[in-house]
N, C-alpha and C positions, 0 to 999 in steps of 0.2 A: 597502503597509500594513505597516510595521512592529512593531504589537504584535500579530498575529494568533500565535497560539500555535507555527504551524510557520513563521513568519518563520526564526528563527534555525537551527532544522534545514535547510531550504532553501537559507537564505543560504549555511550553512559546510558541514558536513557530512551528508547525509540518514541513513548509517550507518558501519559501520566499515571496508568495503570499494569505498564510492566516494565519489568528489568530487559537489560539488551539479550541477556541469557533468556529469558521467557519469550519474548519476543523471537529470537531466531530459535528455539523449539518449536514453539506455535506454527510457525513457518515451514519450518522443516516437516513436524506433522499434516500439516495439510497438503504439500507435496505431496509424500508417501502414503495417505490416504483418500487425496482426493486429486494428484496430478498436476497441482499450482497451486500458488501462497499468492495471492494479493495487498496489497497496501496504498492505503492515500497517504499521500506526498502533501504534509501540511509546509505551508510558509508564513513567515511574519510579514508587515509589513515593508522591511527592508531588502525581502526577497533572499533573508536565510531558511531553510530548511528547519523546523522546531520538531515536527514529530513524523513519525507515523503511526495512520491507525490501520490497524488489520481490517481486511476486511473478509467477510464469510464468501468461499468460493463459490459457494454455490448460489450467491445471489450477485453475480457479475457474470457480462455476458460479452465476449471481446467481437466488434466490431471493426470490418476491414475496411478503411477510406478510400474513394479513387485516387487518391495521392501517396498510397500505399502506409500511409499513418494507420493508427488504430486508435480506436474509442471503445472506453471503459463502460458500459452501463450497468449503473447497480441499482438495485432492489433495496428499496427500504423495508423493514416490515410489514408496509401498509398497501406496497403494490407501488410505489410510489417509482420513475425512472428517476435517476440524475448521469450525468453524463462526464466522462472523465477524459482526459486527454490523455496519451504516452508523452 
């Protein structure tokens, strides 16, 4: 499916520091090693999709909303939350 919004991120580059082949390894290995692959969903300002960054599974922690949504919280190195939306 090519007009799905992260076609072209996928396709070429997910972000600035890997190929789309590195990027679905990375992924794939954390699956198979740790159970889930996460990634933040970067936008521009026009509300396209530019990257993603991976992020380390073990520093996300998925939270279940009474609206049955979920929330992301990740762990920066420093202890630090940030809080991500699905």
């Amino acid at each position: 499916m090519t007009d799905h919004p992260l076609a072209d991120v996928l396709a070429a580059r997910p972000n600035d520091h890997q190929t789309a082949f590195e990027w679905r390894e990375q992924a794939t290995a954390q699956c198979v090693l740790g159970g889930n692959a996460y990634a933040e969903i970067r936008w521009n300002a026009a509300g396209d999709v530019v990257s993603l960054k991976p992020l380390p599974p073990r520093s996300v922690t998925i939270v279940k909303l009474p609206n049955d949504r979920h929330r992301y919280d990740v762990a920066d190195g420093n202890g630090r939350l940030r809080s991500l939306l699905a």
